[in-house]
C-alpha positions in Angstrom: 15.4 -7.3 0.4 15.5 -11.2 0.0 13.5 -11.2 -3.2 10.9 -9.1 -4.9 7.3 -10.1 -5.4 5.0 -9.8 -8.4 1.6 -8.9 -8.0 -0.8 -8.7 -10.8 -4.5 -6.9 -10.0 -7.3 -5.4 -11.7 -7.9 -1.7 -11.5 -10.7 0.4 -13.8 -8.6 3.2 -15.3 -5.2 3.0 -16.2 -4.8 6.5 -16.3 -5.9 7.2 -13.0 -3.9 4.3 -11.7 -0.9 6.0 -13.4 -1.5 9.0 -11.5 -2.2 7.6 -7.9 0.6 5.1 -8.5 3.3 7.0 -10.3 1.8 10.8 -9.5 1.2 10.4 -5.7 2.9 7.1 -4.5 6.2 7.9 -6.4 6.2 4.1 -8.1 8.2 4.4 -11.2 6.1 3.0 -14.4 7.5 -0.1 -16.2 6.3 -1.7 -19.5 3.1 -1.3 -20.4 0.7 -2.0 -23.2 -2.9 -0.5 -23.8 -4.4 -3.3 -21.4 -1.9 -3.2 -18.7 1.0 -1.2 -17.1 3.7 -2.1 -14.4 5.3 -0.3 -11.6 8.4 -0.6 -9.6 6.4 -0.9 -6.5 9.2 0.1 -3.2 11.4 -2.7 -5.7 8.1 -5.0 -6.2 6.9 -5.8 -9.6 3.2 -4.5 -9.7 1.2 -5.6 -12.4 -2.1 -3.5 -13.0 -4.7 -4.7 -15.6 -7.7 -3.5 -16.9 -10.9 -5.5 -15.5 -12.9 -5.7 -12.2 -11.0 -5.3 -9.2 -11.5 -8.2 -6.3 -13.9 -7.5 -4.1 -12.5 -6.7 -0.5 -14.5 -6.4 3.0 -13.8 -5.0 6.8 -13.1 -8.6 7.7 -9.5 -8.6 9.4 -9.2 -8.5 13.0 -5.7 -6.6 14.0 -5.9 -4.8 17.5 -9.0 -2.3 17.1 -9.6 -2.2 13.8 -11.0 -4.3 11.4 -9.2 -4.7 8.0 -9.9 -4.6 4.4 -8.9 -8.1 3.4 -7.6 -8.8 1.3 -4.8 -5.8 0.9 -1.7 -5.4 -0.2 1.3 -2.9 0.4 4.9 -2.4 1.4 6.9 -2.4 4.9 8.8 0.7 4.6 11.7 2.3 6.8 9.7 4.6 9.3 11.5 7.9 7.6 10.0 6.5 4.3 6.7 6.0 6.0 6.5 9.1 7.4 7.2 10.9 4.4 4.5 8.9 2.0 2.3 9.9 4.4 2.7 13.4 4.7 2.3 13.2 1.0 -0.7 11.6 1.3 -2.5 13.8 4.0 -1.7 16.9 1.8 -3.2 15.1 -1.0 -5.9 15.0 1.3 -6.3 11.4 1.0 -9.5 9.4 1.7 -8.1 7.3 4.5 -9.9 3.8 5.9 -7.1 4.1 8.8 -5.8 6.7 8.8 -1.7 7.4 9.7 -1.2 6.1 13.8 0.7 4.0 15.6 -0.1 0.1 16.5 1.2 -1.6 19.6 3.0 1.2 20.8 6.2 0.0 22.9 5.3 -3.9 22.2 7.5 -6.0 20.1 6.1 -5.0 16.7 5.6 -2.1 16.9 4.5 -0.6 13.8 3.2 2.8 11.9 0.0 2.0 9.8 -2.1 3.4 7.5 -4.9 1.8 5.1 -6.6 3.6 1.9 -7.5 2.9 -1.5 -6.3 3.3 -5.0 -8.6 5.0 -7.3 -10.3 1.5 -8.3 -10.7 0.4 -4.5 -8.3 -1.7 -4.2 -7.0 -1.6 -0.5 -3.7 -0.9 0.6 -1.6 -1.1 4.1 1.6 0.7 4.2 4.1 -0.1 7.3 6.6 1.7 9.1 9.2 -0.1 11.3 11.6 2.1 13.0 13.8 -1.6 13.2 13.3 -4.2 9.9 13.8 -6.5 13.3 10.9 -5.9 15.1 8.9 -6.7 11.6 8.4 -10.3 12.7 8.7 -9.5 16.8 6.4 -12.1 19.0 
């Protein structure tokens, strides 16, 4: 990793973000106060406050689908990926896309899934087989 980002967003409950964050994406909690906690996000600082989450529509084109934009979420070795989401399909997650394969044997070629945390917010989760093909042409 060349440096981490920080990424500070509004969710409803703190205690359901604790528990979708921590609980079922394995993000170890930070500091926190009663207004805001922070996770180590896959070694990203994330930064969740209290207040009204951005609003997000279908608006990105990327092959098929159209994307919840904006979104966030983390590239992830495709053994990582994999695992996050079998955890989330026997969690029985609410998926906008669910786990599949984009531009299958293209440069690229990545494992996707899109859902949302427990205050909407919409998150993409990657998985490369190769960190090289991450920025293939």
């Amino acid at each position: 990793m060349r440096v981490p980002f920080h990424l500070a967003i509004h969710v409803h409950d703190l205690a359901a973000a604790r528990e979708f964050y921590s609980g079922l994406l394995g993000a170890a909690e930070g500091r926190s106060t009663e207004t805001w906690v922070d996770f180590d996000f896959f070694g990203h600082q994330l930064s969740l406050h209290l207040g009204t989450p951005f609003a997000t529509a279908a608006t990105g084109h990327v092959g098929d689908h159209l994307v919840q934009m904006p979104h966030f979420g983390a590239v992830l070795p495709l053994a990582d990926w994999m695992a996050l989401a079998g955890r989330l399909e026997a969690a029985q997650t609410d998926f906008i896309i669910a786990p599949c394969v984009r531009f299958k044997g293209e440069p690229g070629e990545q494992w996707v899934m899109f859902l949302r945390d427990p205050s909407g917010n919409p998150l993409e989760f990657k998985g490369f087989a190769d960190f090289d093909d991450l920025f293939a042409r």
